[in-house]
Legacy VTK file of the C-alpha trace (Angstrom):
# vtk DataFile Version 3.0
C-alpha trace
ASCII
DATASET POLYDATA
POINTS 187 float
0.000 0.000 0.000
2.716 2.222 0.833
5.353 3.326 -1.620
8.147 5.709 -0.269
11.214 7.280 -2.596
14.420 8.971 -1.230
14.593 12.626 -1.303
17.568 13.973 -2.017
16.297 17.613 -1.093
16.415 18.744 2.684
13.564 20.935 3.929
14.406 24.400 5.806
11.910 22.759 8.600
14.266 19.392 8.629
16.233 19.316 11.907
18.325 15.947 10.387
19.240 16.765 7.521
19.399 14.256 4.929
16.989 11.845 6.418
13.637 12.347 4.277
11.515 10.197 2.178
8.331 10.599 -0.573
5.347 8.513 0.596
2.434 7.512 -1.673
-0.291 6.646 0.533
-3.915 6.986 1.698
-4.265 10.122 3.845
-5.691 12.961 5.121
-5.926 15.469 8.113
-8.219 16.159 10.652
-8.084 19.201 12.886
-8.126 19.250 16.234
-6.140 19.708 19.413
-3.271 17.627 20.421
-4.809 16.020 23.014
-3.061 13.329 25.700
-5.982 10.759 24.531
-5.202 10.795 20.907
-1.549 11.413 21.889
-1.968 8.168 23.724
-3.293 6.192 20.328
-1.102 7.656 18.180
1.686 6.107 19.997
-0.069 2.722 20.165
-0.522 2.706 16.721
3.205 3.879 15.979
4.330 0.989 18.284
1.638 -1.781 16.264
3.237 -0.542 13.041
6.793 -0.985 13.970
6.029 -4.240 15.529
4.149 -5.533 12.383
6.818 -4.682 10.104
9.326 -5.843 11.901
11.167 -8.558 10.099
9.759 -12.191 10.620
10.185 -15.130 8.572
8.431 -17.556 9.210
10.662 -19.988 7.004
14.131 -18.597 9.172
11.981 -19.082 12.122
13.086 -22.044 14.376
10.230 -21.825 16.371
7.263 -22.924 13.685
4.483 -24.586 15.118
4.972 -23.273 18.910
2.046 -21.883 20.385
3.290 -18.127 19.878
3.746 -18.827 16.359
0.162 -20.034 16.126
-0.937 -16.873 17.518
0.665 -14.458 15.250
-0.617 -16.229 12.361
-3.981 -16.182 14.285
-3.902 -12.572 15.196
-2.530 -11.929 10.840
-5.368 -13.436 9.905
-7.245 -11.022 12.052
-5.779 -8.370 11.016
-6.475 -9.439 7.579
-10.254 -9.793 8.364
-10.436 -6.247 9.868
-9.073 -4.715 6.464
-11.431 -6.228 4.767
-14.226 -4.866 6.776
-12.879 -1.727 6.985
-12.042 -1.735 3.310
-16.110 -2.270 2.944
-17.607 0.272 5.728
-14.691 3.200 5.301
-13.571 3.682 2.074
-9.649 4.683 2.716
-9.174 8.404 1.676
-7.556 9.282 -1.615
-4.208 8.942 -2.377
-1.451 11.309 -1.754
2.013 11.768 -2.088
3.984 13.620 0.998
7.765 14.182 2.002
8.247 13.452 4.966
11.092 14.643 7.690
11.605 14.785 11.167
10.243 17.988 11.258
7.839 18.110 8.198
5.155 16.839 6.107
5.276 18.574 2.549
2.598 18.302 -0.138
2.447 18.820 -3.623
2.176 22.088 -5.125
-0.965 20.774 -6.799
-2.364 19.685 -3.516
-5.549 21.811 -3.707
-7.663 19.194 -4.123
-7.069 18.489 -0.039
-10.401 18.876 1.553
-8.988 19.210 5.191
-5.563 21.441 4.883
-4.989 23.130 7.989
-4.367 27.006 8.217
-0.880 28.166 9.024
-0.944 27.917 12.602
-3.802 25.330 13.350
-3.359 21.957 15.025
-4.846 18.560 14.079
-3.891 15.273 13.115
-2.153 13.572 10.015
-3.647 10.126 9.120
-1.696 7.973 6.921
-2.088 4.113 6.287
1.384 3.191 5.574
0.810 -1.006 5.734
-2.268 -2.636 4.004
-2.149 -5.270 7.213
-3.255 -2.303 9.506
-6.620 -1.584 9.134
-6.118 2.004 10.817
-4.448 4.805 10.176
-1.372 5.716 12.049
-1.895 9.373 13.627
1.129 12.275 13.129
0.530 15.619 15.653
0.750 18.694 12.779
0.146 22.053 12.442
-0.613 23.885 9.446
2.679 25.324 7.607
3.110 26.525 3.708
3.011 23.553 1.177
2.164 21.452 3.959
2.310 20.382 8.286
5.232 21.387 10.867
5.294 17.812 12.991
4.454 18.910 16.387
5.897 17.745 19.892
3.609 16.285 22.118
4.563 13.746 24.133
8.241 11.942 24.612
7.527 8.977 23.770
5.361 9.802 20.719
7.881 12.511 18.848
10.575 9.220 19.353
7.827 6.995 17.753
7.531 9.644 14.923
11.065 10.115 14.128
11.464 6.386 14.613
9.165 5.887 11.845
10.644 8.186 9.144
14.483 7.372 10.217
12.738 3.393 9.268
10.806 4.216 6.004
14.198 6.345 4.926
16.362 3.608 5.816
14.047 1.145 3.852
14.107 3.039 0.618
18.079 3.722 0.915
18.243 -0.049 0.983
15.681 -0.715 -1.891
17.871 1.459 -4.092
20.913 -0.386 -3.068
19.256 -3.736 -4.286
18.005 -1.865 -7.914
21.339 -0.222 -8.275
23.448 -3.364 -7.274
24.805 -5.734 -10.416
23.487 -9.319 -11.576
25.522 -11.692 -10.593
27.631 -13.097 -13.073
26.987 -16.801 -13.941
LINES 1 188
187 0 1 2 3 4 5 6 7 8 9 10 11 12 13 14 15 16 17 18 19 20 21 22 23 24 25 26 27 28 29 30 31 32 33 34 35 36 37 38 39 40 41 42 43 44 45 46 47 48 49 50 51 52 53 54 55 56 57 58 59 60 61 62 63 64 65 66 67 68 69 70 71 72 73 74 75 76 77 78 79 80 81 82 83 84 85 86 87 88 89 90 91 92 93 94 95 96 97 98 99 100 101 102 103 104 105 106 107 108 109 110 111 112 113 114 115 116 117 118 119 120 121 122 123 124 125 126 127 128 129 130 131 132 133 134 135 136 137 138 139 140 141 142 143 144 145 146 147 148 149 150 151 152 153 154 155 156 157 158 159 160 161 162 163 164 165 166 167 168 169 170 171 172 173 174 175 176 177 178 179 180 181 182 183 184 185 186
């Protein structure tokens, strides 16, 4: 569901420099305050994702067939169920492609067609559905900024979870490029 591309362009918002990647996704924005019970889900959801993608095979695993193995594939298939129903009763919003960085979210210039940009200045909350295996949207505190959303501090634990996640999805595409750009091997 998600594709993300390297940037090679750093934003005058970035505070890394360098780190920044091009999503296509499902998204939008809702506004509203940054408050400690969203704040709360957000980082849940942050946490799901990163646990989800986390590398797992289950033909490297030594431990198929144990009863934790069971329950993942119980709790994928799941997963996999709630998609589908969400799919069904909530259409996902449109796609959209967004760079993001540590500090910032920017849109296309062409990005008009958003029905829920914030105003410079006002708060509210970026949904994005980076992984077709979670049926909801993972939650990023903004505010409204030109061409785009400042990120927003809110909680410790939840502005690690956020940098976490772009530092990942940039590290991801650096090594995606690395297996495009490496040679055949020679037989």
């Amino acid at each position: 569901m998600a594709t993300t591309t390297t940037t090679t362009t750093t934003e005058p918002h970035d505070p890394a420099p360098g780190v920044s990647c091009t999503v296509l996704v499902p998204a939008d924005c809702q506004p509203g305050a940054h408050g400690d019970d969203t704040a709360a889900l957000a980082l849940i959801r942050l946490l799901g994702l990163e646990a989800l993608q986390a590398d797992r095979s289950p033909t490297q695993d030594a431990h198929i067939g144990t009863a934790d193995w069971r329950t993942q594939a119980q709790l994928d298939l799941a997963l996999d169920a709630l998609r589908e129903l969400q799919r069904h009763l909530m259409p996902l919003p449109a796609t959209r492609t967004l760079s993001l960085s540590p500090g910032h979210v920017q849109v296309p210039r062409d990005a008009d067609d958003w029905p829920a940009l914030l105003a410079p200045g006002a708060t509210g909350w970026l949904r994005l559905w980076l992984d077709m295996r979670m049926p909801q949207p993972i939650l990023l505190p903004v505010m409204g900024a030109a061409r785009g959303f400042d990120l927003c501090p809110v909680a410790t634990e939840l502005d690690a979870a956020v940098e976490s996640l772009i530092f990942r999805l940039h590290r991801r595409e650096i090594a995606r490029h690395r297996r495009v750009a490496a040679p055949a091997p020679v037989r």
